[in-house]
C-alpha positions as CSV (number, residue, x, y, z in Angstrom):
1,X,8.9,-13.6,-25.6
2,X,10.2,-13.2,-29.0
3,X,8.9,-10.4,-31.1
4,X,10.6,-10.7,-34.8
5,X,10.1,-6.9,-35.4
6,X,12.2,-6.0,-32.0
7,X,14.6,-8.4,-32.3
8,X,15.3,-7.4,-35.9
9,X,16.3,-3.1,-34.2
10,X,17.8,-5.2,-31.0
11,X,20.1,-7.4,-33.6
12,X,21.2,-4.0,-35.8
13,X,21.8,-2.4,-32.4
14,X,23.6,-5.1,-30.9
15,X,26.3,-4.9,-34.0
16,X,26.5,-0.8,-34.2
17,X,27.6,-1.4,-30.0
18,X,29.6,-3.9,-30.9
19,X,31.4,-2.3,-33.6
20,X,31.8,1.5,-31.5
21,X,33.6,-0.4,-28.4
22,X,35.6,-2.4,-30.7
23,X,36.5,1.0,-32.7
24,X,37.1,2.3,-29.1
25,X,39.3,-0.5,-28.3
26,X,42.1,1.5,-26.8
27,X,40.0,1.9,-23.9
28,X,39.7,-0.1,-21.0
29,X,37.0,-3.5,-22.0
30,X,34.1,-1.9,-19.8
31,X,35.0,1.7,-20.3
32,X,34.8,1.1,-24.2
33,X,31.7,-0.2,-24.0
34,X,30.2,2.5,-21.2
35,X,31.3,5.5,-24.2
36,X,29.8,3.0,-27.1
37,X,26.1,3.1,-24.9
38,X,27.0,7.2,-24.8
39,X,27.9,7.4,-28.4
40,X,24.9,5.0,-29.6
41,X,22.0,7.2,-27.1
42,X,23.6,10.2,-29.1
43,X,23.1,9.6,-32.6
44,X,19.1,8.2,-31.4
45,X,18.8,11.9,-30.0
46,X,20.4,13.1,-33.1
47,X,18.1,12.1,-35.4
48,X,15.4,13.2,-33.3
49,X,16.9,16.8,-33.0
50,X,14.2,17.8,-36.0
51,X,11.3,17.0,-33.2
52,X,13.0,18.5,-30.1
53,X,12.9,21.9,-32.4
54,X,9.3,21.3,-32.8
55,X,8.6,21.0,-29.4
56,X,10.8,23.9,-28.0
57,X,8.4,26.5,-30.5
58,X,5.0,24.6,-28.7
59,X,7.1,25.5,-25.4
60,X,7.0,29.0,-26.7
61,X,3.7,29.2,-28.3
62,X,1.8,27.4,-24.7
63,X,3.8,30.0,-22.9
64,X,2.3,32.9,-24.6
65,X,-1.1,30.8,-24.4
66,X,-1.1,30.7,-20.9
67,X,-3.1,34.6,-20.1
68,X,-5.5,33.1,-22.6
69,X,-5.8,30.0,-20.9
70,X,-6.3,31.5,-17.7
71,X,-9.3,34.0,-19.2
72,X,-11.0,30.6,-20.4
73,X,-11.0,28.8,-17.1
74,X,-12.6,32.3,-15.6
75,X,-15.3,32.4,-18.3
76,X,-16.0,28.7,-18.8
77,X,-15.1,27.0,-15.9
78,X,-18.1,25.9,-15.0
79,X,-19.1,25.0,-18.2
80,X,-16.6,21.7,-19.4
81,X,-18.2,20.9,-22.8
82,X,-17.8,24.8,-23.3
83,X,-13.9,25.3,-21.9
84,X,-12.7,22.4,-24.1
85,X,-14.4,23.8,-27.1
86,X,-12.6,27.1,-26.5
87,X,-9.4,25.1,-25.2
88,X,-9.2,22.9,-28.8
89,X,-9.8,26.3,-30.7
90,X,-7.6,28.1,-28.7
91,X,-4.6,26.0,-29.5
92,X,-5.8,24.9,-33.2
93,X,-5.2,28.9,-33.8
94,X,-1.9,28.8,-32.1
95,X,-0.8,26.2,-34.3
96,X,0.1,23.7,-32.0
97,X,-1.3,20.9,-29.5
98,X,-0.9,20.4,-25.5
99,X,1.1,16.6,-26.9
100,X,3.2,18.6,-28.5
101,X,5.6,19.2,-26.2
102,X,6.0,15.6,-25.2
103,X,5.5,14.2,-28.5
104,X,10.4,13.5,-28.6
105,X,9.8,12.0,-25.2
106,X,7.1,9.5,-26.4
107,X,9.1,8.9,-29.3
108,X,12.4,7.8,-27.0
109,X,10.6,5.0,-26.1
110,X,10.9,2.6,-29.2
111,X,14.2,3.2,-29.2
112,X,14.9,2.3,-25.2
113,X,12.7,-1.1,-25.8
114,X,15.2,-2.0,-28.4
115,X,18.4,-1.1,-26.2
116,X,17.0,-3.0,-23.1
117,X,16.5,-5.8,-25.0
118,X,19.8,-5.4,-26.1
119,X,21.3,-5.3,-22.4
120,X,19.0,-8.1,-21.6
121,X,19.5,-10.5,-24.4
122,X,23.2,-10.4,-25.1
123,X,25.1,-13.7,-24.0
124,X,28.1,-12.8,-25.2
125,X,31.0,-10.5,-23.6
126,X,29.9,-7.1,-24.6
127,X,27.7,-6.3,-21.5
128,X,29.6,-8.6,-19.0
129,X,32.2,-5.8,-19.3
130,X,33.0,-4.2,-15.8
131,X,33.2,-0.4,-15.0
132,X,34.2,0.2,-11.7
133,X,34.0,-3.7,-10.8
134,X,30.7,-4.2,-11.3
135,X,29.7,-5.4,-14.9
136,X,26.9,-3.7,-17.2
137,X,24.4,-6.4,-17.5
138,X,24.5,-5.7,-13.6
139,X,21.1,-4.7,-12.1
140,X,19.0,-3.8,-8.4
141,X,21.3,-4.7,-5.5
142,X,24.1,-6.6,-8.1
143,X,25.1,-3.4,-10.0
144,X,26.0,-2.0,-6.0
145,X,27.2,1.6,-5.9
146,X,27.3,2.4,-9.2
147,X,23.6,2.0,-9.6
148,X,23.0,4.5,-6.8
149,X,25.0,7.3,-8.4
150,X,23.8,6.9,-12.1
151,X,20.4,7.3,-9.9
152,X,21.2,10.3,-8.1
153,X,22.7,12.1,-11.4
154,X,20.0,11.5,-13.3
155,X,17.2,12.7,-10.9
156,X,19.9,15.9,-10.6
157,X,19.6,16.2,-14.5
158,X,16.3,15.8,-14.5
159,X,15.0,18.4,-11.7
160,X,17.0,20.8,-13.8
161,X,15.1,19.9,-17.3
162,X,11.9,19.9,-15.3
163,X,12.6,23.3,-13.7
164,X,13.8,24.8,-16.8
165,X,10.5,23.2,-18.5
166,X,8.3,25.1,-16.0
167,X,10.4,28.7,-16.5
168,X,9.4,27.9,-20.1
169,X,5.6,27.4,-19.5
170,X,5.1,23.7,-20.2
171,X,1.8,22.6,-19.2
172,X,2.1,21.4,-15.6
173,X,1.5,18.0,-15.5
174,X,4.3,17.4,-18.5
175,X,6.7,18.6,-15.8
176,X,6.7,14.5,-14.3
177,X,8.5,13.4,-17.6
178,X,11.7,13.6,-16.7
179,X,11.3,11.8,-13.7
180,X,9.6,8.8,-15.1
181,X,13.6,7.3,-16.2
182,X,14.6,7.9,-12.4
183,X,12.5,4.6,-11.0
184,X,13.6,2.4,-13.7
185,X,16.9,2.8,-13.5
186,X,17.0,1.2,-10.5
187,X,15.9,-1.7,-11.9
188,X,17.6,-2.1,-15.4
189,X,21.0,-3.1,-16.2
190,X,23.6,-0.8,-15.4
191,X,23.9,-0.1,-19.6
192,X,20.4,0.7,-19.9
193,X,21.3,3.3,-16.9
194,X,23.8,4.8,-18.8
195,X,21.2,5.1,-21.9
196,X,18.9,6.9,-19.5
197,X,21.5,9.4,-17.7
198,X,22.9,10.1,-21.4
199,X,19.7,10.9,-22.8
200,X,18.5,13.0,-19.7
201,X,21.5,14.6,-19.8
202,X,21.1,15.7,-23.9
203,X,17.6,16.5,-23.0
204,X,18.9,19.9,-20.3
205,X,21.8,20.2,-22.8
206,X,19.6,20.6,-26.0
207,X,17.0,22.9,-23.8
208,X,19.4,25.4,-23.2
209,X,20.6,25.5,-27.0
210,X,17.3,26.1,-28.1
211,X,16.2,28.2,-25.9
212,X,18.6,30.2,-27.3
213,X,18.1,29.3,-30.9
214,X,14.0,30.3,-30.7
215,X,15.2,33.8,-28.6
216,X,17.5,34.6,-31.5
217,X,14.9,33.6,-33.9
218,X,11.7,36.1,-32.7
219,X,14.3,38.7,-31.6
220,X,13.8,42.3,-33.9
221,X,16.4,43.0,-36.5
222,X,18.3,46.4,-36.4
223,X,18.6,47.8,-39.5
């Protein structure tokens, strides 16, 4: 099924890849390519750095929420239409939303539409580059071993965003998210793979920066 708009971001994608591997031409054919997929998830992550700060300071702002949200469910449990006027109010004076902290992940998924149709579409010789003898437009049972440990790195990756998600007091049922790329990647191409395992992987990276970066934001000056 052709849709003009996707094809259009799949077509300018297609020729950014095309133009990192051939930039990264001293490597090895599939090897180029693999760091071209890595270099091309980066700069979508990039530019969506601006939203990943936003939803580390809802992190931090649901964290200190959660005493209050507890108190609610005590005094207006058994009243819904009651608890979710006091839950919206709650959170409007907080200054943030319970979607805020999934808000970059929803936002990923434009751009991984356009990359899978990428890895999907192309009919030329960028994708039927091999890496480790098995080539990247590889899927399921084709792609062999390599599909099982892109798999089994990025469910490690993404246990440790989860868990580091739940230390920071993400509402519970957010802390599925990073699992939801596991499944798929056991059906997509190989490249698409890498696009997941990349982004999961800046995901625990850019938790940990700012993490740091809000602590040294709220903590008291000296002086």
């Amino acid at each position: 099924m052709s849709i003009p708009l996707l094809d259009g971001a799949a077509g300018v994608a297609y020729d950014l890849l095309s133009w990192l591997s051939t930039a990264l031409s001293p490597l090895d054919g599939g090897a180029a390519v693999a760091v071209a997929i890595v270099m091309l998830t980066a700069l979508v992550r990039l530019a969506l750095v601006p939203l990943s700060r936003r939803r580390a300071r809802a992190q931090r702002a649901q964290a200190g929420l959660a005493a209050k949200l507890a108190d609610l469910r005590t005094r207006h449990g058994s009243d819904p239409l009651r608890f979710q006027a006091e839950f919206a109010a709650l959170y409007r004076d907080a200054g943030t939303s319970p979607l805020a902290t999934v808000t970059p992940a929803l936002l990923q998924a434009p751009a991984f539409m356009v990359l899978y149709r990428v890895f999907s579409l192309d009919s030329g010789t960028l994708l039927a580059a091999e890496v480790f003898g098995h080539p990247l437009a590889a899927h399921g049972l084709a792609a062999g071993w390599p599909l099982l440990a892109l798999t089994g790195a990025l469910a490690a990756v993404a246990t440790v965003v989860a868990r580091r998600a739940q230390a920071a007091g993400s509402p519970t049922w957010t802390l599925a998210l990073p699992y939801l790329s596991v499944v798929p990647a056991l059906f997509v191409p190989l490249a698409a793979g890498l696009y997941l395992l990349t982004s999961t992987a800046w995901s625990a990276v850019e938790n940990v920066l700012l993490g740091r970066s809000q602590s040294e934001e709220s903590a008291p000056t000296v002086g």
